[in-house]
N, CA, C and O atoms as a MOPAC input file, in Angstrom:
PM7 MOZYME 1SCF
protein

 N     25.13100 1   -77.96100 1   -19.51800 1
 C     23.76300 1   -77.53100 1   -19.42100 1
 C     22.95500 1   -78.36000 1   -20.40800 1
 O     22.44900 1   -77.85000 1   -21.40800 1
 N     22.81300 1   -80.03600 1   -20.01300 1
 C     22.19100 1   -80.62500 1   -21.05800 1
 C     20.31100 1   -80.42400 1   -20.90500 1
 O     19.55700 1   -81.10900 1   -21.59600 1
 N     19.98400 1   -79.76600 1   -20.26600 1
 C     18.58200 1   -79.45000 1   -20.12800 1
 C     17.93200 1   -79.32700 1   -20.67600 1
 O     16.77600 1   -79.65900 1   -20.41200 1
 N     18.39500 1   -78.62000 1   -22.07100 1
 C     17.52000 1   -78.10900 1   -23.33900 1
 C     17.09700 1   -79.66000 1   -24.36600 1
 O     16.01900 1   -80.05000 1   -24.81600 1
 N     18.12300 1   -80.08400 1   -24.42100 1
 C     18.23300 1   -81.42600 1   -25.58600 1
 C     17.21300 1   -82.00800 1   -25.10500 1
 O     16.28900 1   -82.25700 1   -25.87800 1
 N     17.08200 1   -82.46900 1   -23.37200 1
 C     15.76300 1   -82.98200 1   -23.26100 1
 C     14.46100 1   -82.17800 1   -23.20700 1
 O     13.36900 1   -82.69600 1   -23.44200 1
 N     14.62300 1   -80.89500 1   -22.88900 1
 C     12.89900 1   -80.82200 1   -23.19400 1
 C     12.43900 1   -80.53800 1   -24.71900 1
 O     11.28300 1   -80.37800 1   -25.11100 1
 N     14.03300 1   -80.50800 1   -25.74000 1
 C     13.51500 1   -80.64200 1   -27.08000 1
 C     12.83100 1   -82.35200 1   -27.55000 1
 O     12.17500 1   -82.48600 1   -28.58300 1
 N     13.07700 1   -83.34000 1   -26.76000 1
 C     12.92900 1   -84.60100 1   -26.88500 1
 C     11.48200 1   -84.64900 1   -26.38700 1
 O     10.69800 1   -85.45900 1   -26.88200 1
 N     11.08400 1   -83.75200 1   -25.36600 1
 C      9.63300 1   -83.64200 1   -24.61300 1
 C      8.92000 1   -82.96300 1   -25.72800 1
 O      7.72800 1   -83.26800 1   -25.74200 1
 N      9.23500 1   -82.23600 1   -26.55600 1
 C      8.23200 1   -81.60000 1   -26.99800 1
 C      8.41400 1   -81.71500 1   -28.87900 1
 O      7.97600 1   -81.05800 1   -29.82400 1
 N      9.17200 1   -82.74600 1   -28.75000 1
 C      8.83700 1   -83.10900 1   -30.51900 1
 C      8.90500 1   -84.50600 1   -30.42000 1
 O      8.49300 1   -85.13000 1   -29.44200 1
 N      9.61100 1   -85.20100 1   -31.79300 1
 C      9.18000 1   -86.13300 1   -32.20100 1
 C     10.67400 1   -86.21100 1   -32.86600 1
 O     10.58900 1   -87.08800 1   -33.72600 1
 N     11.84200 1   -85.74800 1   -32.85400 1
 C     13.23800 1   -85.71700 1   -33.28900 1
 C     14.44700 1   -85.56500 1   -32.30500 1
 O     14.34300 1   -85.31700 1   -31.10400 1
 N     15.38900 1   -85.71700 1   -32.86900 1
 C     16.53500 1   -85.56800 1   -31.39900 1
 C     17.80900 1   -84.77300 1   -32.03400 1
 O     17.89200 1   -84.77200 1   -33.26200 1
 N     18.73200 1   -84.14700 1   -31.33000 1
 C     19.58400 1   -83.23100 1   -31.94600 1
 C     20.85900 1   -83.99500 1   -32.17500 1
 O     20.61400 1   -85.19400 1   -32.03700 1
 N     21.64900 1   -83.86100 1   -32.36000 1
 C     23.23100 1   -84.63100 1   -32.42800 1
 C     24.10500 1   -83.35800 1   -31.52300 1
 O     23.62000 1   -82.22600 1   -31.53700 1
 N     25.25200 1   -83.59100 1   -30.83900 1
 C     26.10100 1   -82.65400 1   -30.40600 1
 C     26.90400 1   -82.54600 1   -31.42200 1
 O     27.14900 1   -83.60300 1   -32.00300 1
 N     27.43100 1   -81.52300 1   -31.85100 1
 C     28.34200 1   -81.61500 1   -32.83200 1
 C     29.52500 1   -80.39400 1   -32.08500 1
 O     29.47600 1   -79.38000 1   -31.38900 1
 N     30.34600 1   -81.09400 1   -32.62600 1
 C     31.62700 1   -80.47600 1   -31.81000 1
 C     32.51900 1   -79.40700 1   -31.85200 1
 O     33.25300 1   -79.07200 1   -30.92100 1
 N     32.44200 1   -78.85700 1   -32.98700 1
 C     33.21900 1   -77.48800 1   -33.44600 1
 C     31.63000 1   -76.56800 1   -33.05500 1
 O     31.73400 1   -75.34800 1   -32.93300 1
 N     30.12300 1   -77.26600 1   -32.86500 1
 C     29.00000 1   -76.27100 1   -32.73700 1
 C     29.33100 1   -75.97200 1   -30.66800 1
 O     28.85300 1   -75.01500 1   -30.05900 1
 N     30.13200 1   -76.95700 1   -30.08700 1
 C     30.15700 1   -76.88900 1   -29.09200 1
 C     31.47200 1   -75.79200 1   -28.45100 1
 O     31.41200 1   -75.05800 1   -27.46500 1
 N     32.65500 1   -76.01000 1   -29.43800 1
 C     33.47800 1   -75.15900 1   -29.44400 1
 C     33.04100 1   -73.52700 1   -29.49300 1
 O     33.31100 1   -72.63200 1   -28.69200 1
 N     32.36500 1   -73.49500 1   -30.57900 1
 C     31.77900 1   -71.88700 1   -30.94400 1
 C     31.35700 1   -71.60600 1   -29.65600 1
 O     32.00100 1   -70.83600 1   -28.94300 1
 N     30.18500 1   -72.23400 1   -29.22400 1
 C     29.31900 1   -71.86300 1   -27.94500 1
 C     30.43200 1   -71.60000 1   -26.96000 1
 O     30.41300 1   -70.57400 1   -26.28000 1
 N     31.74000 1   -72.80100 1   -26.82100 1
 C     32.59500 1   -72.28600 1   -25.73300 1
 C     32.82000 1   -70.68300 1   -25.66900 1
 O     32.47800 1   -69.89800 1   -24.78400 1
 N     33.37900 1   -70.48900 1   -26.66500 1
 C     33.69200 1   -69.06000 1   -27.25800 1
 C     32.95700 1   -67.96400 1   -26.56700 1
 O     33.30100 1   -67.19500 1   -25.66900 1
 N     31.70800 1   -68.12400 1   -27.32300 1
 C     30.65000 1   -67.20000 1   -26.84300 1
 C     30.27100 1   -67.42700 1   -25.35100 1
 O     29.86800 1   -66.38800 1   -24.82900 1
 N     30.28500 1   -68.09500 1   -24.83800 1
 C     29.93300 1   -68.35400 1   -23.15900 1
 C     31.06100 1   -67.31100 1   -22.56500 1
 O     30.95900 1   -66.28000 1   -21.90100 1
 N     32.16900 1   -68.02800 1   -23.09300 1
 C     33.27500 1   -66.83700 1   -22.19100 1
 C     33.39800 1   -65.43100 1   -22.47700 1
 O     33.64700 1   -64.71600 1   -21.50600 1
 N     33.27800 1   -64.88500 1   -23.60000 1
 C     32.81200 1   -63.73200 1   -23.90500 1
 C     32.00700 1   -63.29500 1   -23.62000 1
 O     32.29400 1   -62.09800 1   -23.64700 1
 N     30.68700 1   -63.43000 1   -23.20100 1
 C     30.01500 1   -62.80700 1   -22.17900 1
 C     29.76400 1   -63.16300 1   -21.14300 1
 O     28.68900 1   -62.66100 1   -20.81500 1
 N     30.33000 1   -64.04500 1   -20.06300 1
 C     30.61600 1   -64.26300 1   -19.05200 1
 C     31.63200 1   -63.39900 1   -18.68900 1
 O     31.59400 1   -62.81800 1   -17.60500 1
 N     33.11000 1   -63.15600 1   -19.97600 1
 C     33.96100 1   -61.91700 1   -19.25900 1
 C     33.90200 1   -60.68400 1   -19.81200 1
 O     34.92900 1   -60.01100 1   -19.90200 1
 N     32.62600 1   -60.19700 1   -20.28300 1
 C     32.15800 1   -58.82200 1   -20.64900 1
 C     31.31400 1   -58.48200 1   -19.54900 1
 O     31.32700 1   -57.37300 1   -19.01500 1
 N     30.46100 1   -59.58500 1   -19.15400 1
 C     29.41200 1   -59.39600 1   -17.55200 1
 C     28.10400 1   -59.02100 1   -18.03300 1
 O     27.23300 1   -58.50400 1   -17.33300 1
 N     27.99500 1   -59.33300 1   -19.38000 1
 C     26.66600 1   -58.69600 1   -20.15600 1
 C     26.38300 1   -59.82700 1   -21.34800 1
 O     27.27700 1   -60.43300 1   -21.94000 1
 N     25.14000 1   -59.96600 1   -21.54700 1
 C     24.63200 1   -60.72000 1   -22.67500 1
 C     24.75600 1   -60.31200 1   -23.83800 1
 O     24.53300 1   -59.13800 1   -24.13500 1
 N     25.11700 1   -61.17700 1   -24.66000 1
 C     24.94700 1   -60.00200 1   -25.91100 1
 C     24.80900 1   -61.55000 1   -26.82000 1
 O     24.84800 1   -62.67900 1   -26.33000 1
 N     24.59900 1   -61.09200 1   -28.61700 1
 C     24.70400 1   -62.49700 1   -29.39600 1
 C     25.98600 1   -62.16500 1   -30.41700 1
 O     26.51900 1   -61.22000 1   -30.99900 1
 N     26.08900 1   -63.41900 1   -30.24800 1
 C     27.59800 1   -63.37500 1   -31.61200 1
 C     26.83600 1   -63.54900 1   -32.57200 1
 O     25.62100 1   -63.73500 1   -32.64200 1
 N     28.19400 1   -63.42600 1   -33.83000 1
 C     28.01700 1   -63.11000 1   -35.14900 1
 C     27.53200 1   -64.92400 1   -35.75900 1
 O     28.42000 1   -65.51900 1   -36.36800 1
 N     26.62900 1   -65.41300 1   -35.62100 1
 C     26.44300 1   -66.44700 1   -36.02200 1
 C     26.31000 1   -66.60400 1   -38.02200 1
 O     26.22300 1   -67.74300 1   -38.47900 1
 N     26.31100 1   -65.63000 1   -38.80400 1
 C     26.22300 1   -65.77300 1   -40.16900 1
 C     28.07200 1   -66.58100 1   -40.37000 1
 O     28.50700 1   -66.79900 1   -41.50100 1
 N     28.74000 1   -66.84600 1   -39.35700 1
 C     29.80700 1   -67.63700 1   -39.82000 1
 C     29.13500 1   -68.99500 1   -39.68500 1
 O     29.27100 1   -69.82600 1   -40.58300 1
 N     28.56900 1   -69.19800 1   -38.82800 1
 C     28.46500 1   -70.73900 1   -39.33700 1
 C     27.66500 1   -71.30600 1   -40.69900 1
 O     27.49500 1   -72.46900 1   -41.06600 1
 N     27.26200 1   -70.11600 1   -41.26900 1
 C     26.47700 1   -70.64800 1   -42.22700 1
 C     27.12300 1   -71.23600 1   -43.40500 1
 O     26.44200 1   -71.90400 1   -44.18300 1
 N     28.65100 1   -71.00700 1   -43.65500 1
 C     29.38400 1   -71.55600 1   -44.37200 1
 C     28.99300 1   -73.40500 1   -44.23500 1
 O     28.76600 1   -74.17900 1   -45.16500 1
 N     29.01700 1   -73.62000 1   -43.14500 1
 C     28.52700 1   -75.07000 1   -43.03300 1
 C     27.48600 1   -75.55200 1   -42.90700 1
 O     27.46400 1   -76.76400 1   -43.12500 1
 N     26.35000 1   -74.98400 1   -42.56900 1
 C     24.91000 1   -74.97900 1   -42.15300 1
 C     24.06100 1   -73.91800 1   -42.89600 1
 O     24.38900 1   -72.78300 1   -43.24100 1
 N     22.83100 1   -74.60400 1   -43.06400 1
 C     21.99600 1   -73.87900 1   -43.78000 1
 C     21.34200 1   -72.81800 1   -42.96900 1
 O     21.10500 1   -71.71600 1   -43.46500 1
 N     21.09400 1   -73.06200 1   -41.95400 1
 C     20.62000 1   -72.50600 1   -40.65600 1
 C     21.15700 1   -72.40300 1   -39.38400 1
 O     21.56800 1   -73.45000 1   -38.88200 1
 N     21.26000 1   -71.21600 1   -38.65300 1
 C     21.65300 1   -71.58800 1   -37.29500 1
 C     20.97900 1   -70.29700 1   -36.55800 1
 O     20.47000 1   -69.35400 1   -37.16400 1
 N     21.07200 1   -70.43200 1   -35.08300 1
 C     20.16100 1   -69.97200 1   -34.27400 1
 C     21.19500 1   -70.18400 1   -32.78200 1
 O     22.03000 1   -71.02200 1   -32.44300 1
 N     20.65800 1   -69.02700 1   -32.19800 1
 C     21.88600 1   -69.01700 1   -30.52000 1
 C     20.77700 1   -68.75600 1   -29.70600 1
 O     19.82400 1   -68.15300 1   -30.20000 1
 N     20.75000 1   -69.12500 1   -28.50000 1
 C     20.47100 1   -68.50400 1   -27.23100 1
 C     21.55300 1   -68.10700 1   -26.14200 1
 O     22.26500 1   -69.08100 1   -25.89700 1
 N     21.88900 1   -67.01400 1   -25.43500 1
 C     22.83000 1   -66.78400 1   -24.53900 1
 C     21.40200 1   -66.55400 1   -23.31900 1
 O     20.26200 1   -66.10500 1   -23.43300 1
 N     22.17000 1   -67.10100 1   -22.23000 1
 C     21.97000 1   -66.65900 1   -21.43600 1
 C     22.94900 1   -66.69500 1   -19.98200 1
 O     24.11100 1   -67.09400 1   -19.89400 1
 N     21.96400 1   -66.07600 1   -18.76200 1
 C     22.61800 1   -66.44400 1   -17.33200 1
 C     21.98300 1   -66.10900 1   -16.17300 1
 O     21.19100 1   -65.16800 1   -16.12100 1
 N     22.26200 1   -66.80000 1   -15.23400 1
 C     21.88900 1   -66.84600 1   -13.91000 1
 C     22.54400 1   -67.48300 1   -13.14600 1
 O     23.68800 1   -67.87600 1   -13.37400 1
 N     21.73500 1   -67.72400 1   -11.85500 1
 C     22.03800 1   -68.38000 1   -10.71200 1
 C     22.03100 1   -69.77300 1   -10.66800 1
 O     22.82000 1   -70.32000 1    -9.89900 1
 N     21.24100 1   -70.48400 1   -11.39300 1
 C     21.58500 1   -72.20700 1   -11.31900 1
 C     20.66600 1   -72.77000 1   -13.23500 1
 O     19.84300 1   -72.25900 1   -13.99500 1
 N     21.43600 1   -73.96200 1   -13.19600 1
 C     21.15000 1   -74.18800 1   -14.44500 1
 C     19.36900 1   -74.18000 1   -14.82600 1
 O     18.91500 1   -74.05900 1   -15.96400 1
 N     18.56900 1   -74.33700 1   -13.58500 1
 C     16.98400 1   -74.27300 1   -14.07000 1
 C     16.57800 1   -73.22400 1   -14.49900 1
 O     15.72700 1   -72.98800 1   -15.35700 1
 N     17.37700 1   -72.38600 1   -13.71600 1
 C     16.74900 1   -70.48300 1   -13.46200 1
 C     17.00700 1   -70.46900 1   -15.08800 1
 O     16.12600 1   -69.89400 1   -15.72700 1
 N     18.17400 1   -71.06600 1   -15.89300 1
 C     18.24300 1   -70.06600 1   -17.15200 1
 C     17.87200 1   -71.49800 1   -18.24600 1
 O     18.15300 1   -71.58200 1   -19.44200 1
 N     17.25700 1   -72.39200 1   -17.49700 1
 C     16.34100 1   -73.10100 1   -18.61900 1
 C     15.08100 1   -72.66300 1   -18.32500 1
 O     14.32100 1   -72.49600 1   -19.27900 1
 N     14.59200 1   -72.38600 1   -16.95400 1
 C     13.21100 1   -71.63700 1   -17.42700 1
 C     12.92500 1   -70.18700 1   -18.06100 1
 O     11.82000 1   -69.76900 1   -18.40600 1
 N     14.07500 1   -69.55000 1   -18.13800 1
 C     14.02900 1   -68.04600 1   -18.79200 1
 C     14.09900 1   -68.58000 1   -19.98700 1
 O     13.43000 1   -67.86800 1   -20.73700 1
 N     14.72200 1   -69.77500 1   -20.75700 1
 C     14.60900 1   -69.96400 1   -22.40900 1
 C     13.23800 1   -70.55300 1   -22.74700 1
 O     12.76600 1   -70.62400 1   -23.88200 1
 N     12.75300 1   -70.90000 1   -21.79300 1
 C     11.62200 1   -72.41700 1   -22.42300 1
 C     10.32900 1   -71.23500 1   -22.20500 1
 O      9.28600 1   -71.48600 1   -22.80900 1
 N     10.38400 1   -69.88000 1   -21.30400 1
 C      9.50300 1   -69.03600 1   -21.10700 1
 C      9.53200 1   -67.84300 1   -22.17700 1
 O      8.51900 1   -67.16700 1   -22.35800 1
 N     10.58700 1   -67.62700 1   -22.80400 1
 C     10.83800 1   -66.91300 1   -23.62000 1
 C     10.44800 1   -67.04500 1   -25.53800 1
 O     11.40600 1   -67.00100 1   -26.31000 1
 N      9.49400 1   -67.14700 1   -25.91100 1
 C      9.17800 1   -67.30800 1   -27.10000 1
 C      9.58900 1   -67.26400 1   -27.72500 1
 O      8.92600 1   -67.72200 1   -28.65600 1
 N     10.75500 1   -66.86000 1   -28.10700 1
 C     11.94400 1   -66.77800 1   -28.89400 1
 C     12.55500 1   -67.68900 1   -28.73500 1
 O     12.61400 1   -68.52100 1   -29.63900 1
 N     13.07900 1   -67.83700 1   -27.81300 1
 C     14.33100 1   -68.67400 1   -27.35800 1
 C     13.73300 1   -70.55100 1   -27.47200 1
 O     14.20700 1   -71.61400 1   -27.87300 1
 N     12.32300 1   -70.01900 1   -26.78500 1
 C     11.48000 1   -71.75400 1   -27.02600 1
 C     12.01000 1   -72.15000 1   -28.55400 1
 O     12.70000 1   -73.12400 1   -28.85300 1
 N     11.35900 1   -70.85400 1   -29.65800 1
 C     11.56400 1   -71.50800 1   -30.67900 1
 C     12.90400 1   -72.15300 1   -31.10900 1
 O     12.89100 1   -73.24500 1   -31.67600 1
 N     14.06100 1   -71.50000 1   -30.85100 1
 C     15.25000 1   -72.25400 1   -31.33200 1
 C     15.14700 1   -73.83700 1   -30.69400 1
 O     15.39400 1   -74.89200 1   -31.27900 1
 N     14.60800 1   -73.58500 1   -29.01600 1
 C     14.94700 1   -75.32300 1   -29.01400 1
 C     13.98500 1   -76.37000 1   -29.27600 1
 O     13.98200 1   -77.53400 1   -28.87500 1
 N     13.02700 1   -75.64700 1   -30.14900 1
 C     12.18100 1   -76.93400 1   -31.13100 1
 C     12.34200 1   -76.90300 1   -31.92000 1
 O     12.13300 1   -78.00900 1   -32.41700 1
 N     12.71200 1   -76.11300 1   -32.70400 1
 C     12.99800 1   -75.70800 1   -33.77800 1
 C     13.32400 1   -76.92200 1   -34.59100 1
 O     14.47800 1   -77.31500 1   -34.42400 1
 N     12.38200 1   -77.81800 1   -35.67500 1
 C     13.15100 1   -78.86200 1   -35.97200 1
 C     13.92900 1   -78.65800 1   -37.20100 1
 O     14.20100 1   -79.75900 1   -37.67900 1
 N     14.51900 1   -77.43700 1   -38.08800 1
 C     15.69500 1   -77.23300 1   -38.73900 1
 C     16.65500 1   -77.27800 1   -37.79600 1
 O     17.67100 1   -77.30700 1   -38.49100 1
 N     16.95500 1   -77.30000 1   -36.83900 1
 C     18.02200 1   -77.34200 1   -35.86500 1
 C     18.28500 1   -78.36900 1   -35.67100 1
 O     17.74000 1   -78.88400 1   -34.69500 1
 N     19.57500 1   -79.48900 1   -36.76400 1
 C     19.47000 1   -80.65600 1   -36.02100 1
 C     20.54200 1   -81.35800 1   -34.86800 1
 O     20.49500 1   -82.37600 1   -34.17800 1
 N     21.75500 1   -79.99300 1   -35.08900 1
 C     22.94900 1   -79.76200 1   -34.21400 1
 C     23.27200 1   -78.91500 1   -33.42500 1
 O     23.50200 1   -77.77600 1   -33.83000 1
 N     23.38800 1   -79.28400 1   -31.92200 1
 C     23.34200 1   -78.48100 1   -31.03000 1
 C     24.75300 1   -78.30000 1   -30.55800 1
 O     25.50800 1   -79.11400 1   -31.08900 1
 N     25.26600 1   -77.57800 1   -29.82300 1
 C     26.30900 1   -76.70800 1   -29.20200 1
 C     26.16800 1   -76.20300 1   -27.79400 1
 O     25.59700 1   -75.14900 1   -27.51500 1
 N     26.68900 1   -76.97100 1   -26.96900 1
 C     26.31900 1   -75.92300 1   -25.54300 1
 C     27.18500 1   -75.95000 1   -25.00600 1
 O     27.76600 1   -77.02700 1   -24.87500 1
 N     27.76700 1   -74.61200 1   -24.35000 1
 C     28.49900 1   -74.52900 1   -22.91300 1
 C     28.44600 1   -73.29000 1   -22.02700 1
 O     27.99100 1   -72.22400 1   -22.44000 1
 N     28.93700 1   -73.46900 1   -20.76300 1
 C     28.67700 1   -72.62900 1   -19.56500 1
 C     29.93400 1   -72.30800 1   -19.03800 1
 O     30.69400 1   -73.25700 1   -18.84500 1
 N     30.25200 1   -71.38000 1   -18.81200 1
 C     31.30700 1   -71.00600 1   -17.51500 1
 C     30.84400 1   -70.33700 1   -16.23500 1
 O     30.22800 1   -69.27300 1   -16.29300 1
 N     31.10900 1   -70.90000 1   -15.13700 1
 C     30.38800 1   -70.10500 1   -14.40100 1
 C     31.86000 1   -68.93800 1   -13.75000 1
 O     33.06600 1   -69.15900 1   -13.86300 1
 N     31.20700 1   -67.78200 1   -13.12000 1
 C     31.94200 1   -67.04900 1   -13.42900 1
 C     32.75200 1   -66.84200 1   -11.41900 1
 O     32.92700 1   -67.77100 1   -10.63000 1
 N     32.98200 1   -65.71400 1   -11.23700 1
 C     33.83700 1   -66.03400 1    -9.79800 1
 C     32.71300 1   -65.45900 1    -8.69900 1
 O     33.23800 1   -64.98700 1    -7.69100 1
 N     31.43700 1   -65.42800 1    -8.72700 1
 C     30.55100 1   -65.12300 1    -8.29600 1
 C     29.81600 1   -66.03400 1    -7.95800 1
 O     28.96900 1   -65.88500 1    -7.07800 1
 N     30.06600 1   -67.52000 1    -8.80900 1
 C     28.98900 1   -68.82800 1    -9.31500 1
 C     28.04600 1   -68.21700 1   -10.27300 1
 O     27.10600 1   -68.94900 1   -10.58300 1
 N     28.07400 1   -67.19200 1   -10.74700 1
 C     26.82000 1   -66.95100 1   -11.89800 1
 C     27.27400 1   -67.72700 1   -13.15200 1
 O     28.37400 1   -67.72800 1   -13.70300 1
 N     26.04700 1   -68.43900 1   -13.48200 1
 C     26.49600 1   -69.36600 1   -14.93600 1
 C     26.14400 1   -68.82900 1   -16.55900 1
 O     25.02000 1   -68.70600 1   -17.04500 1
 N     27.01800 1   -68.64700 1   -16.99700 1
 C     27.19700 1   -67.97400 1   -18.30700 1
 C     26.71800 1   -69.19100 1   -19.14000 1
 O     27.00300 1   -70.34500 1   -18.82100 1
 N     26.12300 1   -68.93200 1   -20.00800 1
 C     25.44200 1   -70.16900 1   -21.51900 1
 C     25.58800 1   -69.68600 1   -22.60800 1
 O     25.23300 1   -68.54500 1   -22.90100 1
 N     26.03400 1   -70.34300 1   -23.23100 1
 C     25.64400 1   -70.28200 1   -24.87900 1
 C     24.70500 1   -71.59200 1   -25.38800 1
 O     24.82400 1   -72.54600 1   -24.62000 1
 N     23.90100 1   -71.80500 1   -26.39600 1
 C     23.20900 1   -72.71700 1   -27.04000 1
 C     23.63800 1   -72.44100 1   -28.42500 1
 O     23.09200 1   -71.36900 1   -28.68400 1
 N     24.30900 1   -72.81100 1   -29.44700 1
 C     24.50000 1   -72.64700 1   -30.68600 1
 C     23.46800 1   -73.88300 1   -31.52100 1
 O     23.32400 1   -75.05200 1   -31.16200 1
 N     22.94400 1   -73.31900 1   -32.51300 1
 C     21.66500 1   -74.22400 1   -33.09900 1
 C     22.27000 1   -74.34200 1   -34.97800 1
 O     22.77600 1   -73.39900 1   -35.58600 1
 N     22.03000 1   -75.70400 1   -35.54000 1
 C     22.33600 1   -75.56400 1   -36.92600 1
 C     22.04400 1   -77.16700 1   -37.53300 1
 O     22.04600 1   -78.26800 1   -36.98300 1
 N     21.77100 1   -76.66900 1   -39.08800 1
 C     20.71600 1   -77.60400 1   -39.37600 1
 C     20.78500 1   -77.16500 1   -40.95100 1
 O     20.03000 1   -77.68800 1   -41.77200 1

């Protein structure tokens, strides 16, 4: 679900890095509520051991736009992906046996 990285590129003036244990976490959390069937947010004060900051969006739907326009519409969620303390991003999806696509966004900086 690389969707977000670019409309953070549309709407600032900075770019994120993938970082890879931030992509692991997100695995985590994608499948956990993809196999709970409900949204919910993880305990993100663990990453702060490494990061000064961090920030999640979960979401899901029916195709990858449907749940980039529920983040980029969501004022909250906008903010994590401009957020320019956020300079490492984390994403992944499972979609589930329905095709509904489960997300995590893990944010840190």
């Amino acid at each position: 679900m690389a969707v977000s990285p670019r409309k953070r590129v549309s709407a600032t003036t900075w770019t994120t890095t993938i970082e890879a244990n931030l992509v692991t976490y997100a695995q985590g959390q994608a499948q956990a509520i993809a196999s709970a069937g409900q949204l919910f947010h993880s305990d993100i004060s663990v990453l702060l051991g490494a990061w000064n900051t961090a920030g999640e969006n979960v979401g899901f739907g029916p195709s990858v736009g449907t749940v980039h326009d529920a983040f980029v519409n969501s004022p909250h969620h906008y903010e994590n992906l401009v957020n320019p303390a956020f300079t490492h991003i984390g994403i992944a999806t499972v979609i589930d046996g329905s095709g509904r696509i489960w997300t995590s966004h893990n944010f840190a900086g």
